[in-house]
N, C-alpha and C positions, 0 to 999 in steps of 0.2 A: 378903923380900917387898917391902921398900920399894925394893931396887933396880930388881924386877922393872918394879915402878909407875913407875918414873922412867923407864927403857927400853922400856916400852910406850906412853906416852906420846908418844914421840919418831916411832914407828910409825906408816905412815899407815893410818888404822881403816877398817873399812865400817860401813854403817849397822845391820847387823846385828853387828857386833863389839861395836860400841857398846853396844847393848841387853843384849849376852853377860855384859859388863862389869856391867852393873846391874845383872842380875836373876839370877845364878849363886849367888842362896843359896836364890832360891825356890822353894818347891815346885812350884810348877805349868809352873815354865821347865824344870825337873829331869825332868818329866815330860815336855812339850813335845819336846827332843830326842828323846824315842823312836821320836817318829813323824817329825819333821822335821831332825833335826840330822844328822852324819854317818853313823851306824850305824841308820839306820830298819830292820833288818829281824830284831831281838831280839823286841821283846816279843808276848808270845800269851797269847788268852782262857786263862783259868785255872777249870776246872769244878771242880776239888777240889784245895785245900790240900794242897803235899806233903810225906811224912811226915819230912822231913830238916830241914823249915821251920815248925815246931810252933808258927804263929802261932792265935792261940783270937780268938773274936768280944769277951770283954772287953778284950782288947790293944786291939782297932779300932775298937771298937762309937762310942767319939766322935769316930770320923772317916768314919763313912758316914753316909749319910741317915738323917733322923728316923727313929727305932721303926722301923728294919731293923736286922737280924741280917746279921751275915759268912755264913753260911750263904743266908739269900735272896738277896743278894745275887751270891753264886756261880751259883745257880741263876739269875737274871736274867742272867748273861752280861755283867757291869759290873765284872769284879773281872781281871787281868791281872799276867801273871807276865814277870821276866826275871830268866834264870837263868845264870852264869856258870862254868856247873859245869867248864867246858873248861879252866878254872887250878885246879882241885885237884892242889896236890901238885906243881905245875911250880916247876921250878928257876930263883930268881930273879938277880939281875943284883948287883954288886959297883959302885960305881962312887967314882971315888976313896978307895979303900981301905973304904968302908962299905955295910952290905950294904942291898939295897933290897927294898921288898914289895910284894906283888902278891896281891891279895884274889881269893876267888871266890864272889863275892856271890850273895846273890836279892831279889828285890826284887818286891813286889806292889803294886799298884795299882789304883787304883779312877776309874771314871768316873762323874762325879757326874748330877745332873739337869741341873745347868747348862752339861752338855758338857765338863767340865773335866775334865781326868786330873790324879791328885794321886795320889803316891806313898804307901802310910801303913802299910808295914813293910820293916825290911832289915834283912838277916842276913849278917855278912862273910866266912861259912866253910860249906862243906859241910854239914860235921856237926855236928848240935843238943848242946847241952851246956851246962853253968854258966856256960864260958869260953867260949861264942858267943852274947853276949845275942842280942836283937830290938828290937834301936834304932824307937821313935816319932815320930813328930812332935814329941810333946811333951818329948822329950827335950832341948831346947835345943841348943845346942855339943852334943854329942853328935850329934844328929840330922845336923848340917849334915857333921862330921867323918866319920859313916856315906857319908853321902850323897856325900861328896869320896872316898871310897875306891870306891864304885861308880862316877862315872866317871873314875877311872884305871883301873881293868879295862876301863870300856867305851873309852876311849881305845886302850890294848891290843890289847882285843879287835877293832875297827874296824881301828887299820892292817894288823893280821897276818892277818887274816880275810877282814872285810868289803871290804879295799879290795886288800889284795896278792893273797891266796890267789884270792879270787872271781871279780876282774876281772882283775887283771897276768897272773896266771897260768896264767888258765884260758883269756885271750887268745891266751898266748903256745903253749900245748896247741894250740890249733886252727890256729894259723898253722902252726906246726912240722908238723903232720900236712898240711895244706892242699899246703904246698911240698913235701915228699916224695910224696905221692900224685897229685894233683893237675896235668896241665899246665895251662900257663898258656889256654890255649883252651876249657879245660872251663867249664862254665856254671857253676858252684858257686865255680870259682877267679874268674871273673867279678864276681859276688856278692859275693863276702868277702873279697876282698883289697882294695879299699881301706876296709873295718873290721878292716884287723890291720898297715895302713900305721904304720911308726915302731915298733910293739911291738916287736921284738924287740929294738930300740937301747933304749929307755925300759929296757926291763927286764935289760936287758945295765948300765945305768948305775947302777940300784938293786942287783944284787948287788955289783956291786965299789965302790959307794961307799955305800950307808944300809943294805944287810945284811950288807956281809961283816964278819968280826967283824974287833972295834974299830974298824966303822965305826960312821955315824953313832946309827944308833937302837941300837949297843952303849954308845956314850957317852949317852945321854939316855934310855935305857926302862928299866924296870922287868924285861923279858926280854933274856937275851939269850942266845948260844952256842949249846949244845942244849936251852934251856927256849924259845927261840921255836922252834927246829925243832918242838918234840915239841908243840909248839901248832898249828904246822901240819900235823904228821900227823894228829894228834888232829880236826883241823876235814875232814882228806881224808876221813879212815876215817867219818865221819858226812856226810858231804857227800851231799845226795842231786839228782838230775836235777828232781824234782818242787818242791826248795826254788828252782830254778836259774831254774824257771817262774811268771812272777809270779803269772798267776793262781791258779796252784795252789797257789801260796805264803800269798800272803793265804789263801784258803780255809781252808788247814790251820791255820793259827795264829789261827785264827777273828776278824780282825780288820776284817772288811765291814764292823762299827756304829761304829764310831770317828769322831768328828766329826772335823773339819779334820784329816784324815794326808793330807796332801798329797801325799807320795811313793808312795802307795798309787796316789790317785786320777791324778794326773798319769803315774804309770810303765802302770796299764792303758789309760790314752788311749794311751800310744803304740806300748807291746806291741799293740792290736789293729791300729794301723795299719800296724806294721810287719808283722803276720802277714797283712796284706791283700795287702800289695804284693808279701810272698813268695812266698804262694797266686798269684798269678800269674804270677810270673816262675815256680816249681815247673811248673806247670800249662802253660808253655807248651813247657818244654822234655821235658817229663815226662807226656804226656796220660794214661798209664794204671800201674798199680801193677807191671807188669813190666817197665816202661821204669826202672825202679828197679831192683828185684831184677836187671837184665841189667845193669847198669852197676859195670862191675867196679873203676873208678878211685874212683866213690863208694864203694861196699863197703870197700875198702881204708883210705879216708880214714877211716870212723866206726869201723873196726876197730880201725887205728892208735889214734886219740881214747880208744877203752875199754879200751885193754889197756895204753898206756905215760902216758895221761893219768888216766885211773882206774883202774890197776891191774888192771882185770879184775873188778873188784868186780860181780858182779851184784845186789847188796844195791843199790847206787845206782841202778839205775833205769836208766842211761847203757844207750842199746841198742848191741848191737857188730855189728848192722846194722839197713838198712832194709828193712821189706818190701813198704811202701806210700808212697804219696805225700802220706797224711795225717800219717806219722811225720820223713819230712824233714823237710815243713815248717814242724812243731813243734820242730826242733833250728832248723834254721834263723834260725826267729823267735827261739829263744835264745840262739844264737850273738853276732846283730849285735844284740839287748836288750843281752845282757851287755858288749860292746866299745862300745856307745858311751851308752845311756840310762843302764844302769846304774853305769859307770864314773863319769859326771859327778854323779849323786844322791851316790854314795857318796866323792868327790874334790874336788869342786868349793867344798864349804862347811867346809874343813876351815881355812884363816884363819880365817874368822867364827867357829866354835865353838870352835877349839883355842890360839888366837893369846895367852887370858887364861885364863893356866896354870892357875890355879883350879880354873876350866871342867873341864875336862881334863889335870891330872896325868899324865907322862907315866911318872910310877914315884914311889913315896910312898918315907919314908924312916922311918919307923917302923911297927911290926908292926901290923895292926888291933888297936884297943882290946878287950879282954878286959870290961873291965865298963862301966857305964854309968853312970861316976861324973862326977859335975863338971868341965867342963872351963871351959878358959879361953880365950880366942878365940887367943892366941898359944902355945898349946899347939895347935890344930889347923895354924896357919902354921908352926910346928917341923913337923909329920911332910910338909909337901908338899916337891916337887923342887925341888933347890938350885937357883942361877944358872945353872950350866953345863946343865944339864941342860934348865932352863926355855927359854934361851936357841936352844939347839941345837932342843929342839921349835919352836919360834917358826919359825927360816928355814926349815925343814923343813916346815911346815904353811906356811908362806909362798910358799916354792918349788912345793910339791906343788898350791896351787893357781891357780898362775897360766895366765892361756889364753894363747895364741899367736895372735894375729888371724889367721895364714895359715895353720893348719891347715882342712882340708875339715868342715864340719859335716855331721852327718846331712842323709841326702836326696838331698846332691852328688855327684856323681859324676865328676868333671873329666877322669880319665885316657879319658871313654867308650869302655869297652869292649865296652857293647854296641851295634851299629849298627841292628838290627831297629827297625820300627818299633812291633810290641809291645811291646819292654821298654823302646822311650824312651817311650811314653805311660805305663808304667805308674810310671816315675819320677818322671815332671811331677805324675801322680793323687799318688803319693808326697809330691811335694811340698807340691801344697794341703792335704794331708789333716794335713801337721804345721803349714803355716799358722795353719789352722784353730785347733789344740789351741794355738800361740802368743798367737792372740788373748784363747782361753777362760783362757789363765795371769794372761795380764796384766790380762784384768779382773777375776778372782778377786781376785788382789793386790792391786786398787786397795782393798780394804772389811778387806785383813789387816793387823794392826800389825805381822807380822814377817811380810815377803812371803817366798815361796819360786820361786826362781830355777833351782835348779837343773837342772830337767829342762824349761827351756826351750828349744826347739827350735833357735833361733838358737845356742844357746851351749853344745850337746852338739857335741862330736867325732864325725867317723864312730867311731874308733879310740880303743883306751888307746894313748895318744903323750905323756905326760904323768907 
């Protein structure tokens, strides 16, 4: 640990790294990331306690509001879960000769009156038993040692998931189907190619250098081999179309009341903007619902998409055609969400959050604590990630966020492909229309003590190029 300190030091910080540094033992910054740190799109309203998670209202009763009960408070819709159930039983990583652990936590939370989410139970394991307390607040060292195994899973869970499987890959899915389907004239290859510009070198450079094995994130995670494969089967096989749509997403995870979730509010300012601009360009090339259905290189292309990109799963939602002009242009809008707002929310802050290894453990090195006995503060510093390990997350999370001033931002279109004078007005509307949500960012920020940047228009990519 002290070397870490001395070689982070050395690092140049941001001013959110900074604060990462201070405040990564407290509860409410612990909480905080759920909604703004790298992985915003876990936590959800939680109506009833689940039965694997057998926390009771005296556990918590002195960490909710005055003379409320855990029970009313569920029914208020103030009480919120995140659940890690997707590493049970996954096969973890060996790394210089010693073996590493990888927790699958739950975790509930509560949002107070004063707007505040505060974490005030976790449990390291699936299944309820003697040898899976329910770590407190008041558990001292304990608590915070909980609290540091939950985010090394959610560290985990974010690169493998929320940031490869979601965006890299789901990128590289619609490019791959685009270019075989797809000529270069069609209005939709128009559209979407330069939001899949660079992906499939980005993602050519991550399999043979940070996933193939003993590469990078095999020397420093927690997973590795076939325990991150069977992570990302595991995240396909539940992956749904409906989670892939912001607003539908919020919705389901019931998370509209949540004060300051910035990645909520900021991703549906630009989700509608971008389904405006689609709605038009759809609408001009497309006037009516069988100018769809007759379009045989489209058909092909969404076909392609559901059959070798989701398997064919009709449990996800993914349609393996369109039949209307209301359904493209609901993929659509999710297409270029996913390759370029979503990429940056979920890419862009991962120095800030990951860089003070603490924060974000990249793989623990002792098993979760069985009981909830005393500990000592350098007994939690023994179970976190050695040097090597630390180290390697660092440039990794260094690397992965850096921007490139000459990549194209959302909005840009430089290769102009399209000549019409419809779709060049409706790019310039395009344009002011993320203006606009640039200004409403930046004066939000000015009254935040940790502003949120990411899904600032200036500074989202068309593309995952990155």
């Amino acid at each position: 640990m002290q070397f870490y300190e001395k070689f982070y030091k050395h690092c140049k910080q941001t001013d959110v790294s900074e604060k990462v540094q201070r405040n990564w033992k407290e509860d409410w910054f612990f909480a905080y990331q759920y909604l703004n740190g790298t992985n915003p799109i876990l936590i959800r309203q939680c109506k009833q306690i689940p039965p694997n998670f057998p926390v009771t209202n005296d556990m918590v009763c002195e960490f909710l509001e005055t003379s409320s009960s855990l029970q009313e408070e569920l029914e208020k819709g103030t009480i919120y879960l995140v659940d890690y159930k997707l590493f049970d039983g996954i096969q973890t990583n060996t790394i210089n000769m010693k073996k590493q652990y990888l927790a699958a936590p739950l975790c509930l939370l509560h949002l107070k009156r004063e707007e505040i989410l505060m974490p005030i139970a976790i449990q390291l394991k699936q299944k309820a038993g003697p040898e899976n307390p329910i770590f407190l607040p008041s558990d001292s060292v304990s608590w915070l040692l909980a609290k540091t195994y939950v985010r090394s899973a959610d560290f985990n869970y974010f690169e493998l998931v929320t940031h490869l499987l979601r965006t890299h890959l789901l990128a590289e899915v619609f490019c791959v189907a685009m270019l075989r389907q797809l000529p270069s004239v069609h209005p939709v290859f128009k559209l979407l190619n330069p939001h899949t510009r660079y992906t499939l070198h980005i993602n050519i450079i991550a399999r043979n250098d940070l996933m193939a094995t003993g590469g990078v994130f095999d020397q420093a995670a927690s997973t590795r081999g076939y325990g991150k494969f069977e992570v990302l089967q595991r995240a396909l096989t539940s992956l749904t179309y409906s989670a892939l749509c912001l607003p539908e997403d919020i919705t389901a995870r019931g998370v509209q009341g949540i004060p300051n979730y910035h990645y909520r509010d900021d991703g549906l300012k630009q989700w509608a903007v971008i389904n405006r601009f689609v709605e038009g360009m759809v609408k001009h090339y497309y006037p009516a619902d069988k100018d769809v259905l007759e379009d045989t290189e489209l058909q092909a292309w969404i076909e392609d998409i559901f059959t070798n990109g989701f398997l064919g799963r009709q449990e996800s939602g993914i349609p393996g055609t369109f039949l209307t002009v209301q359904e493209l242009m609901k993929f659509l809008t999710m297409v270029i969400f996913t390759c370029s707002v979503q990429h940056s929310a979920v890419n862009s802050g991962q120095f800030d959050y990951c860089s003070w290894m603490p924060n974000a453990p990249p793989t623990m090195t002792q098993p979760p604590p069985s009981t909830k006995q005393n500990l000592r503060f350098s007994e939690l510093v023994h179970s976190l990630a050695d040097c090597k390990s630390s180290l390697l997350s660092l440039i990794l999370t260094r690397t992965l966020s850096f921007s490139y001033s000459r990549n194209a931002k959302l909005g840009e279109y430089p290769e102009k492909y399209f000549t019409e004078k419809r779709p060049q007005d409706l790019i310039l509307r395009f344009r002011s229309d993320l203006e606009k949500i640039e200004d409403e960012i930046k004066s939000r920020n000015k009254s935040t003590e940790l502003m949120y940047t990411y899904m600032l228009p200036s500074l989202v990519a068309n593309s995952v190029d990155i």
